[in-house]
TORTI-689137 format. One record per residue (C-alpha): residue number from 1; residue in three letters; z, y, x. Coordinates in Angstrom, 2 decimals. Each point is the difference from the previous one (the first is absolute). Layout:
! TORTI-689137
> NUM; ALA; Z; Y; X
...
This chain:
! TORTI-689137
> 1; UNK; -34.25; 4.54; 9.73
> 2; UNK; 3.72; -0.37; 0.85
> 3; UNK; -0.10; 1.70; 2.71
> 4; UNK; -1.39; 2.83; -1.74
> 5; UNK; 2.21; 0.13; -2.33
> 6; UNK; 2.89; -0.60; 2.36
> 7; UNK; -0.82; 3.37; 1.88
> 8; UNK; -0.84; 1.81; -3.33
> 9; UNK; 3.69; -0.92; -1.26
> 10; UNK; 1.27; 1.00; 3.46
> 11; UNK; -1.50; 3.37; -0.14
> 12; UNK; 1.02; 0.63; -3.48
> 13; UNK; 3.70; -0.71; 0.54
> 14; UNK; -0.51; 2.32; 3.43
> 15; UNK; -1.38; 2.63; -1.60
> 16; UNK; 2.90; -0.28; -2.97
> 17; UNK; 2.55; 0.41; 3.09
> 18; UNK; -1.84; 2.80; 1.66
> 19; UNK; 0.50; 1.90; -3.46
> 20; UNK; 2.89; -0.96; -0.89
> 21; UNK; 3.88; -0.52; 1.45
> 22; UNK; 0.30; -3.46; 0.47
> 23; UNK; 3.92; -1.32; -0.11
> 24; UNK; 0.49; -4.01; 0.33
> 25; UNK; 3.18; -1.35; -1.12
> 26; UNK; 1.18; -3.69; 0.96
> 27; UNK; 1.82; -2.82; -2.44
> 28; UNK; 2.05; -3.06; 1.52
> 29; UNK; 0.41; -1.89; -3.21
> 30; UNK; 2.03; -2.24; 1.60
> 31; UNK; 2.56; 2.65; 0.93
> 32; UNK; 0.03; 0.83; -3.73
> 33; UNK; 0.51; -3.53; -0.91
> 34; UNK; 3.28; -0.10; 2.56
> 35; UNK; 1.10; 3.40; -0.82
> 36; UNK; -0.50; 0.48; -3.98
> 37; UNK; 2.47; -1.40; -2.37
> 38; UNK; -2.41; -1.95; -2.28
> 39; UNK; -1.25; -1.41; 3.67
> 40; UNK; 3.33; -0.94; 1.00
> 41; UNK; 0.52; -1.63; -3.62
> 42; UNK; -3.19; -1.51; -0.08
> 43; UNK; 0.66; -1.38; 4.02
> 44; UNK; 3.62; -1.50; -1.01
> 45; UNK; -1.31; -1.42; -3.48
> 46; UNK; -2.83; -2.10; 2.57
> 47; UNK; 2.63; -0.52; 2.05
> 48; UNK; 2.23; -1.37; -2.94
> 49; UNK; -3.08; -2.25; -1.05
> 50; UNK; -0.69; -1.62; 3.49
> 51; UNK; 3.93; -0.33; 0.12
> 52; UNK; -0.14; -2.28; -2.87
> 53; UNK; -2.78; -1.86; 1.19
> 54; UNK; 1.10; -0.69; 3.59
> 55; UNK; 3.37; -1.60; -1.80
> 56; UNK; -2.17; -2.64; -2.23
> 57; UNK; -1.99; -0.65; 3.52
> 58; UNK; 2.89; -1.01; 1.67
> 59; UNK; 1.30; -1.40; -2.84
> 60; UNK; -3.13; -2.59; 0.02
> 61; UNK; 0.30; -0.07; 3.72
> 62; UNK; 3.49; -1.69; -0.25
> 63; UNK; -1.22; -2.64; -2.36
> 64; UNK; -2.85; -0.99; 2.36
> 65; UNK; 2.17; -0.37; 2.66
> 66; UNK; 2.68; -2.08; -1.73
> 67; UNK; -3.11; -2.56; -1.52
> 68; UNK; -1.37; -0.29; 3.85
> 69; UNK; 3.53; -0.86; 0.96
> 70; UNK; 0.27; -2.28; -2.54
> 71; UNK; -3.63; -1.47; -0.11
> 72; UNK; 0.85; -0.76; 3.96
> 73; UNK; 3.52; -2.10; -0.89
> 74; UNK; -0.11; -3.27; 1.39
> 75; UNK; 1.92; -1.43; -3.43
> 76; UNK; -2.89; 0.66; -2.11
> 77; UNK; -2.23; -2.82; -1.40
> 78; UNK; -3.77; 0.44; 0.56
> 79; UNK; -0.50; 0.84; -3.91
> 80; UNK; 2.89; 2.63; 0.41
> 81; UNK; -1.31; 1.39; 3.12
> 82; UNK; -3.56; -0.22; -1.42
> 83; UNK; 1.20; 2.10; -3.34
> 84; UNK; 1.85; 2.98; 2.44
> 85; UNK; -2.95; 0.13; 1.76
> 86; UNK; -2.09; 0.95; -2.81
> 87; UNK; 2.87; 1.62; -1.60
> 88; UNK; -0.17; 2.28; 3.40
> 89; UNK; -3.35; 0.05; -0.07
> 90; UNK; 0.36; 1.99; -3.32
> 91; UNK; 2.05; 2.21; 1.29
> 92; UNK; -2.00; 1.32; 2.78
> 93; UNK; -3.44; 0.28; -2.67
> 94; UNK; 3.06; 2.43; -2.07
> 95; UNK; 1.14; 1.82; 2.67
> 96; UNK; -3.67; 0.83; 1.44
> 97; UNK; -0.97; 1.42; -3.19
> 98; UNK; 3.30; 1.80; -1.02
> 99; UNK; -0.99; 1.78; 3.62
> 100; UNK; -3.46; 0.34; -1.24
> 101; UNK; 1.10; 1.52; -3.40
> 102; UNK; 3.09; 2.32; 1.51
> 103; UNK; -2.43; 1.42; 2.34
> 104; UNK; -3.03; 0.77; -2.70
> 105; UNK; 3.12; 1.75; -2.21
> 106; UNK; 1.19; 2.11; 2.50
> 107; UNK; -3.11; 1.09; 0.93
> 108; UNK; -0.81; 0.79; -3.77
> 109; UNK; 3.33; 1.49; -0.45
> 110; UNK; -0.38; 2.21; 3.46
> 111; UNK; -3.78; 1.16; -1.15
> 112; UNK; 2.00; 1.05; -3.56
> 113; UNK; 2.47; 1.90; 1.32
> 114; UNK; -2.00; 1.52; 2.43
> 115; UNK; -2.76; 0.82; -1.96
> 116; UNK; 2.45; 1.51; -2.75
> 117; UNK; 1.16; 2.42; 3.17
> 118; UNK; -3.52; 0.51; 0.81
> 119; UNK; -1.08; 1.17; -3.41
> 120; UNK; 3.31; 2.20; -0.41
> 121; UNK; -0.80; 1.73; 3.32
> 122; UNK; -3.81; 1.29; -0.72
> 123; UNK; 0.57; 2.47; -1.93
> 124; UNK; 3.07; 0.84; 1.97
> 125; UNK; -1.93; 0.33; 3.53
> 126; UNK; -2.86; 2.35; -2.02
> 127; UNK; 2.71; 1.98; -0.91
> 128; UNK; 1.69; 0.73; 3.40
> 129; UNK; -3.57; 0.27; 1.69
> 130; UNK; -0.89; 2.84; -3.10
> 131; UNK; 3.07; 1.42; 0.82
> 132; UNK; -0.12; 0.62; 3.99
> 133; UNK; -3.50; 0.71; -0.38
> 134; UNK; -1.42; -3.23; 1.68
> 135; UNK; -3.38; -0.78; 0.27
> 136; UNK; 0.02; -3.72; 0.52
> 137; UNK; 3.27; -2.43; 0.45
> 138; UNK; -0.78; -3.32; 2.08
> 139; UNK; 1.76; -3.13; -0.75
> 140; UNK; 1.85; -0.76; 3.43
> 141; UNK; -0.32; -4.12; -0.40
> 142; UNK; -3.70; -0.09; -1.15
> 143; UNK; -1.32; 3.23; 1.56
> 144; UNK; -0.39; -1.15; 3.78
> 145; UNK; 2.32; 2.53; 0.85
> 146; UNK; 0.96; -0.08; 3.78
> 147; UNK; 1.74; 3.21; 0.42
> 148; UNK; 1.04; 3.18; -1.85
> 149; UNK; 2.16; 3.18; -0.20
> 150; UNK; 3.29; -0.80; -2.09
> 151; UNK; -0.55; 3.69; -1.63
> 152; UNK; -2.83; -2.01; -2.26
> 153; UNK; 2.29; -2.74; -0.82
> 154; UNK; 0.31; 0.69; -4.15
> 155; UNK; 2.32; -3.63; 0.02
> 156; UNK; 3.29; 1.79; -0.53
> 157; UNK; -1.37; 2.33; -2.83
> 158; UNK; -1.29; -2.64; -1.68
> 159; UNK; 2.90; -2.08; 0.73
> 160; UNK; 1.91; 3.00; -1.95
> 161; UNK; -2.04; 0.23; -2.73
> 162; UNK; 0.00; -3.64; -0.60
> 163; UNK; 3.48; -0.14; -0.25
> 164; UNK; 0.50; 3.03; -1.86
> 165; UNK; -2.44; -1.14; -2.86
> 166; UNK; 2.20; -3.21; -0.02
> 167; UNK; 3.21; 1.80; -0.47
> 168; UNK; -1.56; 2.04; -2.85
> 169; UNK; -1.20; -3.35; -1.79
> 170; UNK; 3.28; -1.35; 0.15
């Protein structure tokens, strides 16, 4: 049965391109993430974010490395050394999970942003491929896209677009 209607889809969409001019555009949305200026906010506000977070890692990292020093002093009585080793101990539990946590928020924060730029760039893409009179626009990262022409590359249009609808919501 799937094979059935595997061939009956394939001679449908055939038969639409025998009758029909077929143009196929191409979208890197990752060039439009690097190139845009809501992508280049959205990339340094990430970038601001992970920033902050690397500083508080170290931060912790310093204080686990001054308690191992000092858990390892030879002038420390067995109840003192005992209580910086648990005291160290914390520590390590804290600065596991602030990695944990700081990882699961930037990955939230990137899939927000993102997914903002995603949703702003729809309509955006339908618009350029109405435009030039495109039949069907591949995504370049998803699509399995090995090679293709540059002339079907609609990146920069969009890219345009993008930007200009930014400026004109400012």
């Amino acid at each position: 049965m799937k094979k059935h209607l595997f061939v009956i889809v394939g001679l449908v969409v055939l038969g639409t391109f025998a009758f029909a001019e077929f143009k196929l555009g191409i979208i890197n949305p990752q060039a439009v993430l690097q190139t845009s200026v809501k992508g280049k906010e959205a990339i340094e506000r990430l970038k601001s974010m992970s920033l902050s977070k690397q500083k508080k890692y170290e931060s912790l990292q310093k204080a686990i490395d001054t308690l191992e020093k000092e858990a390892l002093s030879p002038a420390l009585n067995p109840d003192a050394r005992e209580k910086k080793n648990q005291e160290l101990q914390t520590k390590r539990v804290e600065i596991k999970r602030f990695a944990e946590d700081a990882q699961k928020e930037s990955m939230e924060a990137q899939q927000k942003e993102f997914g903002k730029i995603q949703n702003d760039l729809m309509p955006l893409i339908e618009r350029v491929a109405k435009e030039k009179g495109f039949t069907l626009i591949l995504d370049l990262n998803t699509a399995g896209v090995t090679y293709f022409d540059p002339v079907i590359d609609i990146t920069e249009m969009v890219v345009k677009a993008y930007d200009a609808q930014s400026a004109s919501a400012k």
